[in-house]
N, C-alpha and C positions, 0 to 999 in steps of 0.2 A: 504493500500500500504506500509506503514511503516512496520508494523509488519512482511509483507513478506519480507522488504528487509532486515528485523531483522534476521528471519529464514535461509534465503540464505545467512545471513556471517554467521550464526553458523556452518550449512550442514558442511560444509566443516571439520572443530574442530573436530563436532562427529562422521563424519564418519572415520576418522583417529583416536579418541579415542577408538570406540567401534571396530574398524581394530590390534587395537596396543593391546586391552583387547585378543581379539582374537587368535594373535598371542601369548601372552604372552602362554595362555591355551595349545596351539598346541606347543610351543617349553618343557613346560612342561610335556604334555602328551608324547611327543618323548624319553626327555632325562631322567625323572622318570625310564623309564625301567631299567638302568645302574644301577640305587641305588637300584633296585630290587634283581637283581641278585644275590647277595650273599646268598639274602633267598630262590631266587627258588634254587639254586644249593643245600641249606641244608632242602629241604620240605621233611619230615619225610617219605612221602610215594610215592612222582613222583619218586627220583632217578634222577633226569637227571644229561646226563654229559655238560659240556661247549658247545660241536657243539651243542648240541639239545636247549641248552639255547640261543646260537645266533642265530639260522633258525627261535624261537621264536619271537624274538626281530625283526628279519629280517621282518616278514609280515607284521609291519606297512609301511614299506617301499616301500614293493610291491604294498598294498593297494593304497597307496600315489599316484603313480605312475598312475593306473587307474582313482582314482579318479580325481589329478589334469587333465588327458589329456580330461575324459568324462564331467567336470563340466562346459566347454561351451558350450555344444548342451544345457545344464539343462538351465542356464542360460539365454540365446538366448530366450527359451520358458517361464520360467517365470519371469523373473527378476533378477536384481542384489540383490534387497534387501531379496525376499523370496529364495533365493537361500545360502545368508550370515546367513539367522535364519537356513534353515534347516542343514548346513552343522553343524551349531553350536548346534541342538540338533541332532542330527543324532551322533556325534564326542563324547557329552557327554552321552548319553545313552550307547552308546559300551563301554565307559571306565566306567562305572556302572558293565555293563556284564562280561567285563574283570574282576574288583574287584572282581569279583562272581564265576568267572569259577571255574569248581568243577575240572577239568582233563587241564592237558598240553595241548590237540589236542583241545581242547575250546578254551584255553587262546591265541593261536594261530589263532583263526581264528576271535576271537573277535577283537585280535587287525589287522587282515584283514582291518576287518571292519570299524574297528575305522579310519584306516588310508586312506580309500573313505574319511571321512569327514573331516581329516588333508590336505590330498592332493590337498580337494577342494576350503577349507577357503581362503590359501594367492593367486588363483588368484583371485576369487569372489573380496577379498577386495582392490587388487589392482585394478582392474578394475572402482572398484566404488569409489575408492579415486582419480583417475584418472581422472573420469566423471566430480564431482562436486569441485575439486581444483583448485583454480585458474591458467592459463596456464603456468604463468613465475614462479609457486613454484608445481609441479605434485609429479617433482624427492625426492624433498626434505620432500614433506608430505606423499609418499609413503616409505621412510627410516625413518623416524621420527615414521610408524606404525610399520615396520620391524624389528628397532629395540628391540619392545616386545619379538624375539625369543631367544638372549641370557638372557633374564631379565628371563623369562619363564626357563631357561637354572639354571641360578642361583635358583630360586625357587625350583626348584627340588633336588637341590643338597642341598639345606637346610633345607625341607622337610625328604629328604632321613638320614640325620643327627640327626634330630632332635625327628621322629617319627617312624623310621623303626623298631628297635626295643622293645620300647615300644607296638605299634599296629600293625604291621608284616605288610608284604608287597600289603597287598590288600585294607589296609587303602590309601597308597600310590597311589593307580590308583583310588581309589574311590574319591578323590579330584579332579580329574579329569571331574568328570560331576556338578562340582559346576557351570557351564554356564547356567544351565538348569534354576537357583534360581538365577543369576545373572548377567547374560549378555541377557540372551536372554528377559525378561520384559523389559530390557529397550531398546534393537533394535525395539522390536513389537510394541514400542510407539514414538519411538526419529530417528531412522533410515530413511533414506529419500530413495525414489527408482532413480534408475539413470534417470536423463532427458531425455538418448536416447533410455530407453527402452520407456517410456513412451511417446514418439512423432514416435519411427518407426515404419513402418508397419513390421510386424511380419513375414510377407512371404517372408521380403530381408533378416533377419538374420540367414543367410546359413553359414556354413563353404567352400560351393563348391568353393565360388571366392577366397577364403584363400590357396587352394592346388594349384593354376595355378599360371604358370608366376612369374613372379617375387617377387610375397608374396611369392609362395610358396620357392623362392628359399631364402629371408629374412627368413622364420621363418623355414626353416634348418639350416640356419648358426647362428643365434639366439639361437637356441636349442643346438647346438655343443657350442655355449657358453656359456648354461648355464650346461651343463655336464662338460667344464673347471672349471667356477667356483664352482659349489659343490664336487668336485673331491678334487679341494684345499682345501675348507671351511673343508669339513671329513676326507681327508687323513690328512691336517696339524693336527687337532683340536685332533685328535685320537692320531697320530705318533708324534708328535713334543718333548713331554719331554725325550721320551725314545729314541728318536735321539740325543736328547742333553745327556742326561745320558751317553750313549756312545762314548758320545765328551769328556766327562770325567767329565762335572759337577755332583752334589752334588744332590739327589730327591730333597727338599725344592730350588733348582735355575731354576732346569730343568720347576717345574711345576710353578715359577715364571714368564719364557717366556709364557708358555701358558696363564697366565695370562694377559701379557703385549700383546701379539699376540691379545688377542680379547679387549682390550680396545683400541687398534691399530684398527681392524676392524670395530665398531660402529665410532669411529671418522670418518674412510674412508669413511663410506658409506654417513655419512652426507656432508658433506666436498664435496666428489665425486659427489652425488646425487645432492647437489647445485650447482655445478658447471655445472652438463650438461644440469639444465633446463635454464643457463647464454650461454655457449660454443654449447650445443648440443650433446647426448649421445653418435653418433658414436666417435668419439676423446673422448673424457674423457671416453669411458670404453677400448678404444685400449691403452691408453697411461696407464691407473691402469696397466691394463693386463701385458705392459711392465714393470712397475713399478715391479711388479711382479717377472718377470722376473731374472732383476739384484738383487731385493731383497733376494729373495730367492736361488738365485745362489752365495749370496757371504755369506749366510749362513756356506758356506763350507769349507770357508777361516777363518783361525787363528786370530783372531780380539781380542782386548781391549772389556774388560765385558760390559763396556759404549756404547759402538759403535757395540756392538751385540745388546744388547738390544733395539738400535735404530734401527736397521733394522729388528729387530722382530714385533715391534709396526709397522713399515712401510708394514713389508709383509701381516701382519692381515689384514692392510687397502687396501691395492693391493690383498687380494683373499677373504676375507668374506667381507668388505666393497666393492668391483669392485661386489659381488653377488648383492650385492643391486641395484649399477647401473644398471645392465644388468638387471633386474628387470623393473627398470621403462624404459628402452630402448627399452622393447618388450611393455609397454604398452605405450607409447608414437607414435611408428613406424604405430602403425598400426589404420584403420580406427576403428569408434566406431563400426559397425556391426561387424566388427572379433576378437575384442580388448579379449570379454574373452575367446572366441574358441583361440587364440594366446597366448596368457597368461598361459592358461590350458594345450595345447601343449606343448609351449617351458619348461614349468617348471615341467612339470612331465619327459619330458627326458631327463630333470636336475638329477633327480631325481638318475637317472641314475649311473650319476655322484657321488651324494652321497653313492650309492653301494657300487660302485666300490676304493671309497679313502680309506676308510680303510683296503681292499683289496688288492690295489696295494701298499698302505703304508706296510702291514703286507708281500708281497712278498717280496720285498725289503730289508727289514731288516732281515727276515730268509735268505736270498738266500747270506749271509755274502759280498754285495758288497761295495765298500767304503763309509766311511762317505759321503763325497762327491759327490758320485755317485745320492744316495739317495735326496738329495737337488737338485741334477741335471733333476733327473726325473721331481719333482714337476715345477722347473722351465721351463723343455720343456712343461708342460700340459697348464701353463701360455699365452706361444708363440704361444701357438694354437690357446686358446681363444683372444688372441688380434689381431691374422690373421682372426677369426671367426667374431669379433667385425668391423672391417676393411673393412670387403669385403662383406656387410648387403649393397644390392641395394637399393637404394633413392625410398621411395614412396609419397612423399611430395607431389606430383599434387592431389593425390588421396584423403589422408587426408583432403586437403584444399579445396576437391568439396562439402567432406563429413560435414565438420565443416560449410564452411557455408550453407548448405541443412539446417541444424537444428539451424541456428542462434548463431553460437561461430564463431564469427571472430575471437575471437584475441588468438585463439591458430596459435601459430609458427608452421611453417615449421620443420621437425625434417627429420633423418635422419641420 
């Protein structure tokens, strides 16, 4: 009995370590491509030009997109935890193929591929870190894994520094399927399966009760908010220095916001994330959203260096740390039979969102409108998602039938 109730305070640790390893890979394998680029642009025999290099770049994205919305029917059918091994050799085998591809229309569809098993990783692991953490810290241990994806973000840019030229650019994505030699042995031995696949019947975990009523209208306005915040998280993340640049600072200040921008945002998301498994996620991610808002809106205003830069760390944490929140918002709201069909949904039409920010950052700035303007936009996408976050209907009776069906009292009420 002891040794079980040893086990059951670890579960919790590893499955948010082996969640944050995970992420780290998958923010890697994304942002690697960037540091690639300069060598596919000069590959002695593709030729490509810049569009052909970004449509490249583009298919993990699309991938992603599939994969996060299809990885809860997978789920549902065989578990969370065989579900978290296969994405994570599935994700590293493609980025092997990738390293390998002999032609552009390869390297293209490898990374398709790859990005089924990027899109599928962060809900599988949210879900599962959601499962077995304890109720009054969900938010906080599901940001605490989350985390990994700028760390994963950093690696890659030091990777890309450090090795690009010496070993060319295929060295680079072939680091990519190191999970295979070391994350994935030790999920196959240390990874626990979630308690509710393991106690439900197999024949309730549908998605049908997920489309009707009032989930279904939760996890649209859910999904609309998670297409605000990735919208922010890439339009800022891409557009931010070269908005400041044309505010008139200096390259080395402009890419110093971006810097303080996302160490603004891993604060938020902790910060934010602990507070709503205290307060309750609808409020703490309408109120980020607005935080948002005025942050990002008074970007646009004449301000003291000091007092920019304060509102830059504050907007990181109001749009890539509020992604976090809304994050565990979708995997809290919802019962445990829908939780990763929900998760997998809202966050592939996130996904969306990610598209489209560098997209609508890059119109913006060609289309010569004011500085101001341009912080204006990102600020209206804010007020959406905090109207989206706001008007998410209460399913709290449902939850509480569901939680104690399987013996978790003491999860809260959310909402």
């Amino acid at each position: 009995m002891a040794d079980s109730r040893r086990a059951g305070a670890r579960a919790p640790w590893v499955v948010v370590a082996l969640g944050f390893s995970a992420v780290v890979f998958d923010g890697y394998d994304l942002i690697v491509y960037g540091s690639a680029v300069p060598s596919l642009l000069g590959h002695p025999t593709w030729d490509l030009n810049p569009t052909q290099v970004g449509s490249i770049g583009s298919m993990a994205l699309v991938g992603m997109f599939f994969g996060a919305v299809g990885i809860g029917a997978v789920t549902n059918r065989i578990g969370s935890r065989r579900a978290f091994i296969g994405c994570l050799i599935w994700f590293s085998v493609m980025m092997l193929a990738v390293s390998a591809a002999p032609t552009p229309l390869l390297l293209g569809l490898t990374r398709f591929l790859a990005g089924l098993g990027f899109g599928g990783i962060a809900p599988v692991a949210i879900a599962l870190v959601t499962e077995v953490a304890p109720a009054h810290r969900r938010g906080l241990f599901n940001a605490i894994m989350l985390s990994g994806f700028p760390i994963g973000g950093v690696f890659a840019a030091i990777a890309g520094i450090t090795m690009l030229e010496p070993f060319g650019f295929r060295t680079l994505f072939a680091l990519g399927g190191l999970p295979l030699v070391t994350l994935v042995p030790i999920a196959l031995l240390y990874l626990p399966e979630s308690p509710r696949f393991q106690e439900q019947d197999r024949a309730t975990a549908s998605t049908q009760g997920l489309l009707r009523g009032r989930s279904a209208v939760a996890l649209a306005l859910l999904a609309v908010a998670n297409v605000a915040g990735f919208l922010l998280v890439f339009g800022l993340n891409t557009w931010l220095p070269q908005l400041m640049r044309e505010a008139g600072y200096p390259l080395q200040s402009a890419i110093g916001f971006l810097l303080v921008f996302n160490v603004g945002a891993v604060g938020g998301g902790l910060l934010g994330s602990a507070l709503a498994d205290r307060r309750g996620p609808r409020g703490v991610a309408t109120v980020a959203f607005l935080v948002g808002v005025v942050s990002i809106g008074l970007l646009a205003v004449e301000l003291p260096t000091a007092v920019l830069y304060l509102l830059i760390g504050i907007a990181g944490a109001a749009s890539v740390g509020t992604q976090m929140v809304v994050f565990g918002y979708v995997a809290v709201h919802f019962p445990a039979d829908h939780r990763p069909a929900a998760l997998g949904i809202a966050t592939g039409f996130g996904r969306l969102g990610s598209v489209a920010g560098p997209i609508v950052g890059g119109v913006l700035v060609s289309s010569g409108v004011s500085f101001g303007w341009n912080f204006a936009a990102f600020a209206s996408v804010a007020l959406v998602g905090a109207v989206a976050a706001a008007a998410v209907p209460t399913l709290a009776a449902r939850e509480d039938r569901v939680e104690a069906a399987v013996g978790v009292a003491d999860a809260p009420a959310v909402g």
